[in-house]
Structure formats: structure tokens, C-alpha cells
N, C-alpha and C positions, 0 to 999 in steps of 0.2 A: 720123594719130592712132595710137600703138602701146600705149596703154593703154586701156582701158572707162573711160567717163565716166558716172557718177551725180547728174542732180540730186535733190537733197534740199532739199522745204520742209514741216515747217520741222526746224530742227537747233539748234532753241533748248531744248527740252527733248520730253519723250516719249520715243520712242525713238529720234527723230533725232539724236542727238548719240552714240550708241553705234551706231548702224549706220553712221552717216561713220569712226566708227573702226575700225567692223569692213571697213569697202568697203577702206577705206582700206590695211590691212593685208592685204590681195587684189589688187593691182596697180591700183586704180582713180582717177580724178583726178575733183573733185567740184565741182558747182557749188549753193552752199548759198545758200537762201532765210534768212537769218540765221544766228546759230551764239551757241551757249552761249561764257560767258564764257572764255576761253583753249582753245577749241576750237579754231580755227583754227591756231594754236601747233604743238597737236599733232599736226593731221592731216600739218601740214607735213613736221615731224619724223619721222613714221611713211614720209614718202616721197611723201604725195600732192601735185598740184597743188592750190589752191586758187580757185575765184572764187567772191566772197562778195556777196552782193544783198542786201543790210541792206533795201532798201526794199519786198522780198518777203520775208516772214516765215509769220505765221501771224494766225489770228484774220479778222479783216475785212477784211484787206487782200486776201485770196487772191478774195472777192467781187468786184474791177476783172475784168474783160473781159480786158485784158490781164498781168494778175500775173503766172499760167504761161507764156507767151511773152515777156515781158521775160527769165525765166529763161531760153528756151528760145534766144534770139536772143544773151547773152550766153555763154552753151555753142559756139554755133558761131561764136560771133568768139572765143574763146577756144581751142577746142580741135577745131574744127570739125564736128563731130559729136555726138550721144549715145548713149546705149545702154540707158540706162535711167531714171524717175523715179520717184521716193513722193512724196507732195504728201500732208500729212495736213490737209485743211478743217476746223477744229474752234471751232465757237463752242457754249458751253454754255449752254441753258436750261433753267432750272429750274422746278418745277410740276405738277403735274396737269390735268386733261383741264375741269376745274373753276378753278382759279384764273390758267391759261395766257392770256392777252390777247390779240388778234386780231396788234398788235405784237411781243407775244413770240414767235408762231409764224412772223412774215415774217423775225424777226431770224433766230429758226432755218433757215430755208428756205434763206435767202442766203447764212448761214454756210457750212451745211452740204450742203445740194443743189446752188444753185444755183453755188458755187464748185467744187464736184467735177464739174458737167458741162463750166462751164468748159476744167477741167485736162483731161478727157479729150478734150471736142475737139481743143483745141490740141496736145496729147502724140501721139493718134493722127497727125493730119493730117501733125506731123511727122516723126513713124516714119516715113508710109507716103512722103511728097516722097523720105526717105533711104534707103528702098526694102532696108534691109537688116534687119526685123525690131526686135526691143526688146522689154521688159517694163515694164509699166506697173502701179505699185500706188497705192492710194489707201487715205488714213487712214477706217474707218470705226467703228461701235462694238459693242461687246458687246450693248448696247441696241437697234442696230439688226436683229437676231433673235429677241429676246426684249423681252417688254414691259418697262419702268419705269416706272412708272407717276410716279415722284418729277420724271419730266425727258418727260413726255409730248410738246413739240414736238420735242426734241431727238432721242429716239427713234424718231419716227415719220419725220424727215427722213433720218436716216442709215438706218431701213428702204429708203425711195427711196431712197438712194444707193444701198445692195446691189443693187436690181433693174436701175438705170440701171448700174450697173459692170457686169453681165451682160448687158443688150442690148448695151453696147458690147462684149465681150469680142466675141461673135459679129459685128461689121462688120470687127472688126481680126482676127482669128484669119485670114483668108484671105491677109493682108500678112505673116505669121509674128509678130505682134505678141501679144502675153500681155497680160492685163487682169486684176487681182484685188482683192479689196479685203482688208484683216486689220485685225482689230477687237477693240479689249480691255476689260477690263474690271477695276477695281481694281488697274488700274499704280499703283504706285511712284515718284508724280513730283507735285509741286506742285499742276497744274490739279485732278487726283483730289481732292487731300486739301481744296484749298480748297472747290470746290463740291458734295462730300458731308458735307463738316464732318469726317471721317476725323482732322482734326487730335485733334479730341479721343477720349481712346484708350476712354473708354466707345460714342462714336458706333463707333469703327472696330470695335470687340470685335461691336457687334451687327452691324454690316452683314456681318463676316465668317462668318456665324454660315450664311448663305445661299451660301457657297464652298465648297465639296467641300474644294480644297486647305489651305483656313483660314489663307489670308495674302494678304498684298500679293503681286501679281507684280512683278519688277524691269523696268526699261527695258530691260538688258541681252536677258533671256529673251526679250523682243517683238522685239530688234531681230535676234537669230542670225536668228526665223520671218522676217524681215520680209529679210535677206538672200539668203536663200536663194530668193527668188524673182525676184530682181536681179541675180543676179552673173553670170549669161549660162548657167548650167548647167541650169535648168529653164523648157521650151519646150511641153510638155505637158498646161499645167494652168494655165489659164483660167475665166474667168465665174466663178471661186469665193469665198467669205469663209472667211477663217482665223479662227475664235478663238483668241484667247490671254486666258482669263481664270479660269483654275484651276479651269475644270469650270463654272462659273455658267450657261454658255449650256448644258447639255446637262441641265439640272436642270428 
């Protein structure tokens, strides 16, 4: 292997679809959990290798047992190694603490929790068998350090994930492994605008009204933070949550 290999799921949209083109433009060969339309195209172009896992995406799939290790087991018949993964768990429920369903908090749990302890088992374990370190991030949200009260299961599970990303930081920190999680809030990308209703530009005038910055953040700006903790240069700085959401979480 003479190049760093990145899995990324998912790279259908969020900001995986501009951190494969930023890894990409950095020497890296990537194995994507899905990929936006004519992505693959270009990362080729840019120079990278590609292997694509259409059947690893996003959403409720990343809930199987084995999701993140189909990935993981396709890296090393491909490239024989990795060096780093984002794996972003994201199923969204909507609701309060009052109208949330016993149902709609197990859908969150499984989306959100219970497939990010998944990736971490599986991504550790593998770091530690290839004995040469890694970095490991996980998609988690704005919400989960700050209440929302509009998506109360969804919140309160990607809270659990922040803490379970920090217990695990500390079992792998000894293997030189990096654990973190980065979390946004009022990205620039479809899933936002459909499940706040942001489409419509009176919904999105008030919601931004709560944003220090008083806009949408882009995929782009999520995905430089979300690089820079993958590209092999920062070994440091574990057990932590990055916000990226224009000041929201510090309000």
C-alpha cells in the first residue's frame, strides 16, 4: 500500500461527498459506503482509487452487525489495509418528549446509537489486528450537546453517542488509534432542509434567527473540519466532539 486509504459511509450526501474529494486531492484511495451521483467519476479523475459498497450507505443499513466490516473486509481485499474511517449513523426523528412514541425512540437508538457502537467496534478491532494506529470519526450532531427539543429521540441518542465515542477513545488511544466524533448543525444539504422544513424560506428565516452566524453552513466547511482529523496528521486529539454549526452549540 503506498497511498492512505479512507473509508467513507456515507458519500451520498452531507459531507461525504466533499471530504472524498478533498481525501482525494491529498494522496488517498477511498472505499465509499455509496457515493453521490457522478462522484465516483471524479474522484477517479482527481487520481484516487475507488471501491464503491453501494450496499453500505447510509440510514438503516449501517444498523446490520456487519455494515462497517463488509466495508472493512472490502478495503483489505482491495488495498490491503486502512488508515482511516467517518461512518456518519444518521436516522432522523422528529418530535418532542410528548409526542415521541416508544417506536420512534427505538428507530432512533438503532439508527443512531446502536449503529455507531457497531462502527466503532468493528473499526477499533481493526486498527488494533493492523497494529499500526488510524483515526476514527463518527457522524454525530449539533443536537447531541445541546437540547432540541423539536427531535427529542434523535437528540438524546446522538447525546449517547458523544459519550460512547469517548469511552471508546480511551480503550484505543493506547493502540495510537484517534476516536472523535463532529457534529453539525444547519448544514446545507437536503436531509436538513427536508426534516426542519427549512425548504421553506419563512421556516428557514426563523430557525436561523437562533445561529450566531445567520446562515446555512455548506458541506464543504464540514467536510475541510472533518478532514483534518483523517489525513494522518493529527494523532493528538481524541475522545472529542467538533461542532460545526455556526455558533448554535455555544449559545
Amino acid at each position: 500500500m503506498t497511498k492512505r486509504v479512507t473509508i467513507i459511509a456515507d458519500a451520498v450526501e452531507h459531507l461525504g461527498p466533499d471530504l472524498a474529494k478533498r481525501l482525494a486531492r491529498h494522496d488517498h484511495d477511498l472505499v465509499l459506503g455509496g457515493a453521490a451521483d457522478g462522484l465516483v467519476e471524479e474522484l477517479l479523475a482527481l487520481g484516487a482509487e475507488v471501491e464503491l459498497v453501494e450496499e453500505v450507505s447510509t440510514g438503516k443499513c449501517l444498523t446490520r452487525p456487519d455494515a462497517v466490516q463488509t466495508l472493512v473486509e472490502r478495503a483489505m481485499t482491495r488495498f490491503g489495509s486502512f488508515n482511516s474511517a467517518f461512518i456518519r449513523p444518521a436516522v432522523h426523528v422528529t418530535g418532542d418528549i410528548l409526542s415521541t412514541t416508544a417506536e420512534d425512540f427505538q428507530e432512533a437508538f438503532e439508527g443512531n446509537m446502536l449503529a455507531s457502537f457497531f462502527a466503532l467496534q468493528t473499526l477499533i478491532k481493526s486498527l488494533i489486528e493492523q497494529g499500526r494506529g488510524g483515526q476514527v470519526l463518527i457522524g454525530a450532531s449539533g443536537t447531541g450537546v445541546k437540547p432540541f427539543p423539536g427531535g427529542t429521540a434523535y437528540s438524546s441518542t446522538k447525546a449517547g453517542t458523544v459519550m460512547m465515542i469517548r469511552n471508546a477513545a480511551i480503550t484505543a488511544a493506547p493502540h495510537g488509534i484517534t476516536v472523535n466524533a463532529i457534529g453539525t448543525m444547519a448544514l446545507n444539504y437536503p436531509g436538513f432542509l427536508d426534516n426542519t422544513g427549512c425548504r421553506d424560506p419563512e421556516v428557514l428565516a426563523q430557525m436561523l434567527k437562533a445561529f450566531p452566524a445567520g446562515r446555512l453552513g455548506e458541506p464543504a466547511e464540514a467536510a475541510h473540519i472533518a478532514a483534518a482529523m483523517m489525513d494522518g496528521e493529527s494523532h493528538f486529539m481524541s475522545g472529542e466532539f467538533i461542532s460545526v454549526s455556526g455558533g448554535w452549540t455555544t449559545t
